[in-house]
N, C-alpha and C positions, 0 to 999 in steps of 0.2 A: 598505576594499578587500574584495570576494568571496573568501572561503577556503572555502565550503563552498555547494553547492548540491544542491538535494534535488528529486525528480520525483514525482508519481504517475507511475503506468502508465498503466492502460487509460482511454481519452479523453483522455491529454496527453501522454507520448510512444508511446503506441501509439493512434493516432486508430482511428475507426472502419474496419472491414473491415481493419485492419492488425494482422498477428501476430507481426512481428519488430522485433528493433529495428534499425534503418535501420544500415547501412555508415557513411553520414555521422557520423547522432551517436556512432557508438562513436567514430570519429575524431576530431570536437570534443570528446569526456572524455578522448581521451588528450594531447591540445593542454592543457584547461582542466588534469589534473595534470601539465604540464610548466610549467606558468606560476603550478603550487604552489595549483590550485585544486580542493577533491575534488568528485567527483559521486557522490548517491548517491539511489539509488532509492528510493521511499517508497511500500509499498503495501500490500495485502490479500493479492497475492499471497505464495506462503510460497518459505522462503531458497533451494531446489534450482530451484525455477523460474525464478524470478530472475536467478541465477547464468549459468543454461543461455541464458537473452534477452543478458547480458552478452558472453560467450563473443567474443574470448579474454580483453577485460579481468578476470575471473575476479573474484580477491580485491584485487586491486589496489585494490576501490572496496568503498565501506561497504555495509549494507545495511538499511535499515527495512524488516522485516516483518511481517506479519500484524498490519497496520493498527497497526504502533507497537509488538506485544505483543514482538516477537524484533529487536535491534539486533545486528550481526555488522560485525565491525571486523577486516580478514586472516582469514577465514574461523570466529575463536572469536567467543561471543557475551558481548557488553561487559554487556548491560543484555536482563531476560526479565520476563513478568509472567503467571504461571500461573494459571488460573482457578480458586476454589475447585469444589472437586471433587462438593459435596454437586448444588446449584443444575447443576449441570452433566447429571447422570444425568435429575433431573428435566424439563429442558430437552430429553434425547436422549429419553426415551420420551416427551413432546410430539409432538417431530417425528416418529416412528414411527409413531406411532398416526394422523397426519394422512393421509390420501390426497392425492396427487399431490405430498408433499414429501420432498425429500431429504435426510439430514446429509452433514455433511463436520467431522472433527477434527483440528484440526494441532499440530502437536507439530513440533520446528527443523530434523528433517532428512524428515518426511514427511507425508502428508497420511492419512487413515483412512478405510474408505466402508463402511459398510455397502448393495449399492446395492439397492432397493427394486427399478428397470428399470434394463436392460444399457444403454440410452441416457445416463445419465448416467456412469455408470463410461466409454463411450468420452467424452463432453464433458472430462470432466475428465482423463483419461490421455492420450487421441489428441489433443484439441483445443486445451486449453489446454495441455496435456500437466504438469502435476503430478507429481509424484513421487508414485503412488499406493500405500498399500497395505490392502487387500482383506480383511475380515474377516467371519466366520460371524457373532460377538457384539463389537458396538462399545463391549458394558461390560468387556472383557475389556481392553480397553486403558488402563484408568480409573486406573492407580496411575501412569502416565505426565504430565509437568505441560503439561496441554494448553494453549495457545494463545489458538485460536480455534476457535469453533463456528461453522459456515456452512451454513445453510437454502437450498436452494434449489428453484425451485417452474417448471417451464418453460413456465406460462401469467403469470408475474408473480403479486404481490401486491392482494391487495384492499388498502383504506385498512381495511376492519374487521381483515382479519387485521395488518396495524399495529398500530392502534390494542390491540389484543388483549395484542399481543408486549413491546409496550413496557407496558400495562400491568400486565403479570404479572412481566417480565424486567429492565425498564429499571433498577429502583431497584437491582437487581444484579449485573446486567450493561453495559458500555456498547453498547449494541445501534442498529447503524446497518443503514438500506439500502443500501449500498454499489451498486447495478444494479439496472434494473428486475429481474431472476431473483434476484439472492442479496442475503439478511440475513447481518449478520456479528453475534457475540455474543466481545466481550472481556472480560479484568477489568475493575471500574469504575476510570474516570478514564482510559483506556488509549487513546492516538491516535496519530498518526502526529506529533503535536507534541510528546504525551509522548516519543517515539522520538527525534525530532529534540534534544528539550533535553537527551538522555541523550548522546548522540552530540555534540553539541558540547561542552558539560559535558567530557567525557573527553578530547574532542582542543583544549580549553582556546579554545576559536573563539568568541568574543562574538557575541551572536545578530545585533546589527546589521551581521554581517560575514556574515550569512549568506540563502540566498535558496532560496523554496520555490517548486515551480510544481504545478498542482492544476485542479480539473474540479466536482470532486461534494463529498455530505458529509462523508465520509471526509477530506475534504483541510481542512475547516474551521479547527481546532484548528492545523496546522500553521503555514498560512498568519496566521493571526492571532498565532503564534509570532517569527517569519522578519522580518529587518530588510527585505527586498526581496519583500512579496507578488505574484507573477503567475498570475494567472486565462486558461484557453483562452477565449478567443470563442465558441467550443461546450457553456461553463461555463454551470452555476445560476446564474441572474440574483442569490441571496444570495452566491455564490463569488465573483463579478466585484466585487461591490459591497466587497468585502475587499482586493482589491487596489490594490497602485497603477499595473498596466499589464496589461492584457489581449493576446492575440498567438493567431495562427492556428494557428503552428506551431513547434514548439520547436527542431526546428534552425537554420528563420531566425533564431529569436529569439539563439541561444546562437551563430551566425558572426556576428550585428551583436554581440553580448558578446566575444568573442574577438576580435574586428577591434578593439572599443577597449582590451581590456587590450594588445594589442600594439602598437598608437599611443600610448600613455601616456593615453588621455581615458578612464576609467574614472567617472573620477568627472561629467566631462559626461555619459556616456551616462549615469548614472543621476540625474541631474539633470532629462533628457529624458522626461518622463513619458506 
């Protein structure tokens, strides 16, 4: 039986040109915890963001953030994995020094910019709308246990600056592309799987009770975690290939799940593949 279900965000339940989260799905999470089933976000985005897309379910639902680094269970954080601090400064005068790149530092209740152009300071405040805050010197925040580092570049990546990032960073960072615009740099080992097995782990939930849904790299780890992998249809052809059912759209997908937990066929829908 489903006791715990997990989303990315952006590409699976916020599809493309979509920036809220839909009337519907909030009211199928509050259906799935009346029928004793939690729903809980899984993303890069960080916890005030998150929260504010939930709105009103608030703390009632858990919350994987910052690609697995920050886990938040009633609003305290259960499970955190802070980046060492050295490799980090080094990382931030990288990106400084690049033209047309931007950082972003997050830490559980906000996000850090040093901004290079006022254009990304409004992406990230107005559009995505983050919990931002604004700094002269981004090493003055450095005794704080940061998160996540996020590179962002508004023409995309080359594959050399890849190739570059990971070979400089990889073996010390877990360092994904999470979007064509932004690289994410966590502690090593750090995912939204590691997030999720923290988060069941604690509310005692066997993983074959539980079910990830996913798009991109980022969701990798997770899904290969998760007793019930589901990949979007608009997924990397390697994310699909993980699952055991692919779907358009996640609130169809989660009113055919609610329609069988409350017929008692639970176990035929997931039989259905």
């Amino acid at each position: 039986m489903i006791q715990l279900i997990a989303s990315d965000m952006d590409g699976t339940l916020l599809l493309p040109y979509t920036s809220q989260v839909s009337d519907q799905a909030k009211e199928q999470i509050d259906r799935l915890i009346q029928h004793g089933v939690l729903f809980c976000p899984a993303s890069g985005r960080q916890y005030p963001n998150l929260k504010m897309l939930f709105e009103p379910l608030g703390d009632r639902i858990p919350y994987i953030c910052e690609n697995g680094a920050a886990v938040l269970l009633h609003g305290e954080v259960i499970a955190s994995a802070p980046m060492e601090r050295t490799p980090c400064e080094e990382l931030l005068r990288d990106i400084q020094g690049q033209d047309g790149y931007e950082l972003q530092v997050n830490v559980v209740h906000t996000c850090y910019l040093q901004p290079k152009d006022e254009a990304y300071l409004h992406l990230m405040r107005d559009q995505v709308k983050n919990h931002v805050t604004v700094v002269d010197d981004i090493f003055s925040i450095m005794d704080q246990p940061i998160l996540k580092i996020s590179i962002y570049c508004a023409d995309g990546f080359s594959q050399q600056y890849l190739d570059w990032i990971q070979g400089k960073y990889g073996h010390i960072f877990q360092v994904l592309q999470t979007s064509p615009n932004f690289i994410d740099a966590t502690a090593p080992g750090i995912s939204k799987g590691w997030g999720m097995e923290q988060l069941a782990r604690h509310l005692q939930i066997p993983f074959a009770d539980t079910l990830a849904m996913g798009d991109h790299n980022n969701d990798r780890e997770i899904l290969s975690l998760v007793g019930h992998p589901v990949a979007m249809q608009n997924g990397l052809p390697e994310i699909q290939a993980l699952a055991e059912r692919t779907i358009p759209r996640v609130e169809d997908f989660l009113e055919e799940l609610l329609q069988a937990i409350e017929e008692d066929r639970e176990e035929a829908f997931f039989s259905q593949k």
